[in-house]
C-alpha positions as CSV (number, residue, x, y, z in Angstrom):
1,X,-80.0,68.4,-3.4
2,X,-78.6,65.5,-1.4
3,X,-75.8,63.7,-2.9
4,X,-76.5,60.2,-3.6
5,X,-74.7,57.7,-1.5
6,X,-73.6,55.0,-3.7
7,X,-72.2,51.4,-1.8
8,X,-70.8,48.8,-4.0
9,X,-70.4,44.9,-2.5
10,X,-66.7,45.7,-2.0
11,X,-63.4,48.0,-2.8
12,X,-60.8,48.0,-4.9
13,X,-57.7,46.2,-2.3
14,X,-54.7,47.0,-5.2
15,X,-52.5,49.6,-6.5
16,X,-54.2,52.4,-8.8
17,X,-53.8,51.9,-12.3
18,X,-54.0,54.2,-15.7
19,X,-56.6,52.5,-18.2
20,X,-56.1,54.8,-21.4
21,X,-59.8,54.2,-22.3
22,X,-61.3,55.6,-19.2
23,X,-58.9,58.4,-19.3
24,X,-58.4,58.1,-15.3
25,X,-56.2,56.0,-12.6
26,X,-58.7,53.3,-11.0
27,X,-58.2,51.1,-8.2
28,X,-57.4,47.4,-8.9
29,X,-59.1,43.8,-7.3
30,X,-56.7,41.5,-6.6
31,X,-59.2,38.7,-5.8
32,X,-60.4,36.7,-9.2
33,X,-63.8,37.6,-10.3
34,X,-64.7,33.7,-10.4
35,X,-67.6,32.7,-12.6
36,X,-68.2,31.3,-16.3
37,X,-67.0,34.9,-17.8
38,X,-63.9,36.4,-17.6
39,X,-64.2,40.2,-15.7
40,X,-62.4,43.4,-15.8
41,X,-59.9,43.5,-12.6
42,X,-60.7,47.4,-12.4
43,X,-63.1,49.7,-10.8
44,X,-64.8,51.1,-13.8
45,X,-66.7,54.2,-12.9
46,X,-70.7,54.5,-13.2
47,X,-70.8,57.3,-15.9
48,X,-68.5,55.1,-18.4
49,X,-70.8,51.8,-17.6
50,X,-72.6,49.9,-20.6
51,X,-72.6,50.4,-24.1
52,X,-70.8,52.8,-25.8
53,X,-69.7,54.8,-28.8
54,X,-66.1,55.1,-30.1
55,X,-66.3,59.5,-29.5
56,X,-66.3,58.5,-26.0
57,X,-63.1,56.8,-25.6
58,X,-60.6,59.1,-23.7
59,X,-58.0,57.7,-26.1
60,X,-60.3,58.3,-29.1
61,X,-58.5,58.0,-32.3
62,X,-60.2,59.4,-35.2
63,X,-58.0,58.2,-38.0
64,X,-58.9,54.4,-36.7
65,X,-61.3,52.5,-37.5
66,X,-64.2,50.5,-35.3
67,X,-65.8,48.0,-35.3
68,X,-69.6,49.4,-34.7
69,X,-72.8,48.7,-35.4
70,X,-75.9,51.1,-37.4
71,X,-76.4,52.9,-34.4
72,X,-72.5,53.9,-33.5
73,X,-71.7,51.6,-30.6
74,X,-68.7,49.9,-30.5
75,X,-68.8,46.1,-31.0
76,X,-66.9,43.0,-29.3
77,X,-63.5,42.5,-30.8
78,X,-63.4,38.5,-29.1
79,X,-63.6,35.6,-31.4
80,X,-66.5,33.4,-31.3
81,X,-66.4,29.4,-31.7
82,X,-67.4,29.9,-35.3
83,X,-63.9,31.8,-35.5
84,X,-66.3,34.9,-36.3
85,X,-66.0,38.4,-34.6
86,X,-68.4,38.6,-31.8
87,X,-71.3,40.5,-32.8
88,X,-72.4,41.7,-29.6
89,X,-72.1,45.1,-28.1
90,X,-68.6,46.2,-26.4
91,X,-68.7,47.2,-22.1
92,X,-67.7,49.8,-20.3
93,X,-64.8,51.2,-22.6
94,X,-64.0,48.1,-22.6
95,X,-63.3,46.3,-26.1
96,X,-64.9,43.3,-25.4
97,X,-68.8,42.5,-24.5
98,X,-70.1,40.9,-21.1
99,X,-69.2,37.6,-21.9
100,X,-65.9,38.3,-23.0
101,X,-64.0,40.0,-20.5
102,X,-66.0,43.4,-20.4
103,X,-68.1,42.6,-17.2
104,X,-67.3,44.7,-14.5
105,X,-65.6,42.7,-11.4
106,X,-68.4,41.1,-9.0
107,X,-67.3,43.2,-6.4
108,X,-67.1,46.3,-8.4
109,X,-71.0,45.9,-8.5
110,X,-73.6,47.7,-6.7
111,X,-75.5,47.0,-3.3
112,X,-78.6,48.8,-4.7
113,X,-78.9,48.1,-8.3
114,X,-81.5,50.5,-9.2
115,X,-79.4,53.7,-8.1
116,X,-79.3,55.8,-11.3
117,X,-77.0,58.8,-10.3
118,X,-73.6,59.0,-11.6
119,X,-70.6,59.4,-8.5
120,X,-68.9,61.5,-9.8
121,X,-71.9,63.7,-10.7
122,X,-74.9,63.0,-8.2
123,X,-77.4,65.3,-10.3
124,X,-77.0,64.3,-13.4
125,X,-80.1,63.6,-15.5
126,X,-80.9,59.5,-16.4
127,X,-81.9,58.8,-20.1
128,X,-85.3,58.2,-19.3
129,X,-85.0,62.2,-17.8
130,X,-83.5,62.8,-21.1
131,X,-85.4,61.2,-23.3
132,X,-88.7,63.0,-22.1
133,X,-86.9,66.2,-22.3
134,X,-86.0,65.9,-25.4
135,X,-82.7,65.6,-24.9
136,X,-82.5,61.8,-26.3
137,X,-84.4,59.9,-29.4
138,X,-86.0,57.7,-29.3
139,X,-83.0,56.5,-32.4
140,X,-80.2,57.6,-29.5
141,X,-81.7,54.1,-27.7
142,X,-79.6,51.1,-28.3
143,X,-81.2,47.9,-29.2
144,X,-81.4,46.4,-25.6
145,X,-83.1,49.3,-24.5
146,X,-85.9,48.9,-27.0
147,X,-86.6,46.1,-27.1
148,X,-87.5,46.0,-23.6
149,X,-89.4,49.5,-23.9
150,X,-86.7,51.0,-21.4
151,X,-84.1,53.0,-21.0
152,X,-80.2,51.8,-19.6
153,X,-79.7,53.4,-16.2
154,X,-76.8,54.7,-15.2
155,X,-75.7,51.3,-13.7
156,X,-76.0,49.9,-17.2
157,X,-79.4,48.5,-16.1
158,X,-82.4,48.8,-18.3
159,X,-85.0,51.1,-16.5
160,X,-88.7,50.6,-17.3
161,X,-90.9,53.4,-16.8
162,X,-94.2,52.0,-15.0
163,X,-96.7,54.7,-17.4
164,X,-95.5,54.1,-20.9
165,X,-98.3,56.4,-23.3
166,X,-99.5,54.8,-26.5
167,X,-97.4,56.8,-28.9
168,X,-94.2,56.2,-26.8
169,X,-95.4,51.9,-27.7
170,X,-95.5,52.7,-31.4
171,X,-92.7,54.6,-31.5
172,X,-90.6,51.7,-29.7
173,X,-92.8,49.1,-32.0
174,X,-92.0,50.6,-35.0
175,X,-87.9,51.2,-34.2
176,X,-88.0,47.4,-33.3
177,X,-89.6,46.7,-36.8
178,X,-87.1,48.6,-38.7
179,X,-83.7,47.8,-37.0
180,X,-85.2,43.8,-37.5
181,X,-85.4,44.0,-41.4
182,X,-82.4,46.3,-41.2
183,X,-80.9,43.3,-39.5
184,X,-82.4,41.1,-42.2
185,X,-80.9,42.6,-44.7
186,X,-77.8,43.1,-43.3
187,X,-77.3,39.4,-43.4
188,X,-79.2,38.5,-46.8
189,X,-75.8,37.9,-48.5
190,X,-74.4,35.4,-45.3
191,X,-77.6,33.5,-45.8
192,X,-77.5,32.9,-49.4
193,X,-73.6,32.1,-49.1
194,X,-74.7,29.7,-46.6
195,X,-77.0,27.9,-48.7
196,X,-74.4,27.6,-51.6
197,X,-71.6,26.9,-49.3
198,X,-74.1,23.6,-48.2
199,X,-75.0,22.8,-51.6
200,X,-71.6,23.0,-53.1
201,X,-70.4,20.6,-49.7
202,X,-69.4,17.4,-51.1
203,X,-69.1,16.5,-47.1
204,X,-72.9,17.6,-46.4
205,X,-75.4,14.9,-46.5
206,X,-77.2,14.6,-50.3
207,X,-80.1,15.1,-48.8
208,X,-79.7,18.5,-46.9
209,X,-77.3,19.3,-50.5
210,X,-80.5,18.9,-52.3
211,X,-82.9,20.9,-49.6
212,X,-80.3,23.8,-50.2
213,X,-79.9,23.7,-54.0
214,X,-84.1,23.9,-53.7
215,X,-84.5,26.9,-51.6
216,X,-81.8,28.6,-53.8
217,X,-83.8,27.7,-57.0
218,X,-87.1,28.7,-55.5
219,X,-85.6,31.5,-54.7
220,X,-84.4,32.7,-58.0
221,X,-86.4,31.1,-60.5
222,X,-89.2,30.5,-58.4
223,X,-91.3,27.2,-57.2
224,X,-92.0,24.5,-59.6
225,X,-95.8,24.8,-60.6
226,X,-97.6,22.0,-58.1
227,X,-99.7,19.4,-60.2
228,X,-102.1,17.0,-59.3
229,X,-103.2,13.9,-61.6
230,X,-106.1,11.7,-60.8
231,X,-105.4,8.0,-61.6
232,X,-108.4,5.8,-61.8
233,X,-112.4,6.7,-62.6
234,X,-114.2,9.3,-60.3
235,X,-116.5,7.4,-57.7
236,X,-119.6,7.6,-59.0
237,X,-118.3,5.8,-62.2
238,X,-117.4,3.1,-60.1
239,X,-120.6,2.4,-58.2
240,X,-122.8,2.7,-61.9
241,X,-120.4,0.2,-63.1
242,X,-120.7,-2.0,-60.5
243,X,-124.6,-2.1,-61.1
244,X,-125.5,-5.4,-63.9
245,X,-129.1,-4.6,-66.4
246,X,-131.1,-7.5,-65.4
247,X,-134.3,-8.9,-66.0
248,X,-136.8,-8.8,-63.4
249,X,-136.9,-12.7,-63.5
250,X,-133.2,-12.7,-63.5
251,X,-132.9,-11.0,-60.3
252,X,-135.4,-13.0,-58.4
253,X,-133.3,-16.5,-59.9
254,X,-130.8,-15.1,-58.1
255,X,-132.1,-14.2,-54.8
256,X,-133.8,-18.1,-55.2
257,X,-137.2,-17.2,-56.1
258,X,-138.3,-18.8,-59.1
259,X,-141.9,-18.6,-60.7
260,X,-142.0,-21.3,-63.2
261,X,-145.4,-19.7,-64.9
262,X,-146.6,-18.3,-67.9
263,X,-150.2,-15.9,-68.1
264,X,-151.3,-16.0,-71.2
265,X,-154.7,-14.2,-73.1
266,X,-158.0,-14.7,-70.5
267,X,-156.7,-17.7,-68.6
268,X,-158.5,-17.8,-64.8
269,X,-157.5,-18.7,-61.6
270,X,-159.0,-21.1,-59.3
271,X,-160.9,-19.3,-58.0
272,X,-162.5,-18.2,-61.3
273,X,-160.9,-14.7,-61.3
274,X,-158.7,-13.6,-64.1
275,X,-155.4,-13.0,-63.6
276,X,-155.5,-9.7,-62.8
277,X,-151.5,-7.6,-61.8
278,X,-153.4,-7.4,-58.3
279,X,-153.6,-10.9,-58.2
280,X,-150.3,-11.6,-59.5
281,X,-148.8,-9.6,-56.9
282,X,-150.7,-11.7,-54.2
283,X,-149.4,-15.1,-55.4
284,X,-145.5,-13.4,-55.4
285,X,-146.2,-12.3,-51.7
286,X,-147.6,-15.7,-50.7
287,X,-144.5,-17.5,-52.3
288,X,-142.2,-15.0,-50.8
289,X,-143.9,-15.8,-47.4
290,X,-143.6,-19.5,-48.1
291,X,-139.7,-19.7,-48.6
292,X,-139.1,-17.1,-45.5
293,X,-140.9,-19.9,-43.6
C-alpha cells in the first residue's frame, strides 16, 4: 500500500512544545490565526482531530470529572454571553469547542480536505470503513454525524457516503428522533424554570407575565373550557319578524293603489256581466296599467 501524502497550507515556524492532552511534543505557529475565533497555536495531529471522549486524553484522569454529554464526548468548558457553560462539543483534545479556541490554526489545515488517512498511520480504517464492518454503531456516531447521514473523517470532516441503503436511513432517522426528545427532556426542567422565572419578573412586561403564568396553568391544570354565547335572535327570526300581517287592501294603500269599491249580491257590470273574480281581476290589471302610465 502506498502511503498517503498528506500537505497542509503551511508548517509549524516555532519551537516544539509538550501539550499534556495530546501526549506528544508539537510544533508551534508563531503567526496569529486571524479571524472571528480564537485558534489553537499548535499542530494538532490528524488522528486526535474532532470530537472526542475523555478515555482518550493522554493525561486522562479517572478520578476527575467531565463535562460530557449522553453519548461520552467531552463538552466546551468556555462561557457563553448567557454566563452559561457552552454546550457544544470540545476539539481536538482541546477543552474548548470550534468557536472557542479549539479550532485548529488556519495554517495547520489541509490542502486537500477530503484526505481521510491518519499520518501517522496511512492504513488505518475511516469510520465509514468501520462502521460497515461492524466495527462502529450506528450509537458510536456523534450527533453531527447523524444528522447529516455521515460519518466524521479523519480530518474531522463529515463524509457522506453517495449509496446510503434504506435501513441505514431509518436507522439514522430513528437515532435522530430519540436523541431529540432525549434532548427535550433533558431541558423540560430549564423550560419550566423559565416560565416561572418570567412570571415571577416584576421587571417583565405584564403582558408577557401573564402569557407565562397561562402556559404554566394550561400546563398543569389544563386549558380553560372555550365557550361560545350567542347574543341576539338567530337570522331567520329576524327576517319573520320584520314581515307585518296585512290586509290585501292594506298592502295595495300602501303601494298607492286604491279601489274605492264594494261588490255586493248579483250587482252587474256595464257591460251586463256579473261581477265575476275573472272580471274583477281585469279591472285591477286595467287600473294597474293606468297608474304605470
Amino acid at each position: 500500500m502506498t502511503d498517503t501524502v498528506v500537505k497542509f497550507v503551511g508548517y509549524p515556524d516555532g519551537p516544539k512544545v509538550y501539550v499534556p492532552e495530546l501526549g506528544v511534543e508539537v510544533g508551534r505557529f508563531t503567526q496569529e490565526p486571524g479571524g472571528k475565533y480564537p485558534a489553537l497555536k499548535y499542530h494538532v495531529p490528524i488522528k486526535m482531530r474532532g470530537p472526542f471522549r475523555a478515555e482518550q486524553l493522554a493525561n486522562y484522569d479517572e478520578n476527575k470529572e467531565y463535562r460530557t454529554d449522553k453519548l461520552g464526548f467531552v463538552l466546551c468548558y468556555a462561557k457563553v454571553a448567557s454566563g452559561d457553560t457552552c454546550k457544544r462539543r470540545a476539539v481536538n483534545r482541546h477543552p474548548k469547542c470550534n468557536f472557542h479556541g479549539g479550532r485548529c490554526h488556519p495554517l495547520d489545515k489541509l490542502v486537500d480536505e477530503k484526505a481521510e488517512m491518519a499520518e501517522e498511520d496511512p492504513s488505518a480504517m475511516s469510520r465509514y470503513q468501520q462502521f460497515l464492518a461492524g466495527q462502529l454503531t450506528i450509537q458510536d456516531l456523534d450527533d453531527e454525524e447523524v444528522m447529516n447521514f455521515g460519518f466524521r473523517s479523519a480530518t474531522g470532516r463529515i463524509f457522506k457516503p453517495k449509496n446510503i441503503t434504506r435501513e441505514m436511513v431509518q436507522a439514522f432517522t430513528k437515532v435522530i428522533y430519540e436523541r431529540s426528545l432525549d434532548a427535550l427532556k433533558a431541558n423540560a426542567l430549564e423550560a419550566v424554570n423559565t416560565l416561572t422565572g418570567i412570571m415571577m419578573d416584576n421587571a417583565v412586561d405584564a403582558n408577557v407575565r401573564v402569557k407565562a403564568a397561562t402556559e404554566v396553568l394550561d400546563r398543569t391544570l389544563g386549558k380553560a373550557p372555550q365557550t361560545v354565547q350567542l347574543v341576539g335572535e338567530a337570522p331567520w327570526e329576524q327576517l319573520f319578524e320584520g314581515l307585518a300581517t296585512v290586509s290585501r287592501s292594506e298592502s295595495r294603500k300602501a303601494r298607492g293603489q286604491v279601489i274605492d269599491a264594494e261588490v255586493v249580491g248579483d250587482d252587474v257590470s256595464e257591460d251586463g256581466s256579473k261581477p265575476t273574480t275573472r272580471n274583477l281581476m281585469k279591472e285591477l290589471e286595467k287600473l294597474g296599467n293606468s297608474d304605470d302610465s
